[in-house]
SEKE-149524 format. One record per residue (C-alpha): x negated, y negated, z. Coordinates in steps of 0.02 Angstrom, whole numbers, plus 50000, padded with zeros to 5 digits. Layout:
N
XYZ ...
//
This chain:
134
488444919049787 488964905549661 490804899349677 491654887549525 493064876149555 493744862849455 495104852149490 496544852649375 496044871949321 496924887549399 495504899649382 494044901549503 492604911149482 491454921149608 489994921549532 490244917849373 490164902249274 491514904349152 493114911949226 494274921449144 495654925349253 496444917449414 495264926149522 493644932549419 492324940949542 490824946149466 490154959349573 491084970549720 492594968549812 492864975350008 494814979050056 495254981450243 495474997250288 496555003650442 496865020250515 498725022150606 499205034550729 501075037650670 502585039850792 503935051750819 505605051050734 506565037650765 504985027350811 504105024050660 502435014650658 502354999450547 501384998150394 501124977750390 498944977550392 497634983350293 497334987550106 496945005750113 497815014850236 497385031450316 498805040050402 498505050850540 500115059250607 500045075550722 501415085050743 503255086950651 504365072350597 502835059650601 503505041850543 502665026950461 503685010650393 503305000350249 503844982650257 505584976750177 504804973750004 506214959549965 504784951250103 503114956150020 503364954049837 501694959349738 500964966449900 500124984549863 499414996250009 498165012049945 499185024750077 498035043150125 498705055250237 497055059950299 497405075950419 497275095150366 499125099650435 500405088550456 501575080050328 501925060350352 503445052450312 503485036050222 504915024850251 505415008050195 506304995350306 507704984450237 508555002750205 507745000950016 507025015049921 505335020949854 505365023949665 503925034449593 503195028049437 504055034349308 505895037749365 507465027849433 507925039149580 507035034449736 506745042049893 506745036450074 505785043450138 504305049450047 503225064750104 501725063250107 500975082550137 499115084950215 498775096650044 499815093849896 500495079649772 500805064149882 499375066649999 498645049849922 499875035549846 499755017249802 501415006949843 501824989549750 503414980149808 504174971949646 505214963149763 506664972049762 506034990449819 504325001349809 503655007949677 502375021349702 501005029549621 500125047249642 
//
């Protein structure tokens, strides 16, 4: 592994001599993952570890909270619901909204079926609320 730091530059490289971004890694990257048991409604389980994040609820009215995104600005999660049969639901704390990509009514929360459009999502707080991506 070859690391390059200079004082008085912003950009470091992994493995690479010449940087050309912030962060420039030349070869693979490894994101936590975490698996999360959800809880019932009115008892959500908290979203607040991992990269990519597989979802297991069983049984109806499964919850799982993301963080208030006015806290997490920039932060993006790779969300799965991973079971054959039961829908998740995504919430947001802070009582903000998730937006999907393209449109400016949001949801809250989002379902997340085991079989259908939603089943996979990536999040990105811009600050202010979610955005999400299928």
């Amino acid at each position: 592994m070859f690391f390059i730091f200079q004082l008085g530059h912003t950009q470091v490289g992994i493995n690479t001599i010449v940087p050309q971004s912030t962060l420039d890694i030349n070869g693979n990257l490894s994101l936590k993952v975490v698996s999360l048991n959800g809880g019932p409604s009115g008892s959500w389980t908290t979203i607040n570890d991992g990269i990519y994040v597989s979802l297991i609820p069983s049984g109806l009215n499964v919850e799982f909270a993301l963080p208030d995104p006015t806290t997490v600005p920039g932060r993006m999660y790779y969300i799965r619901n991973i079971t054959d049969f039961d829908t998740a639901k995504l919430f947001t704390q802070g009582g903000k909204l998730l937006f999907p990509k393209d449109s400016k009514t949001g949801v809250n929360p989002l379902l997340m079926p085991p079989d259908a459009q939603n089943k996979s999502v990536i999040v990105v707080s811009d600050g202010s609320n979610w955005t999400y991506y299928n």
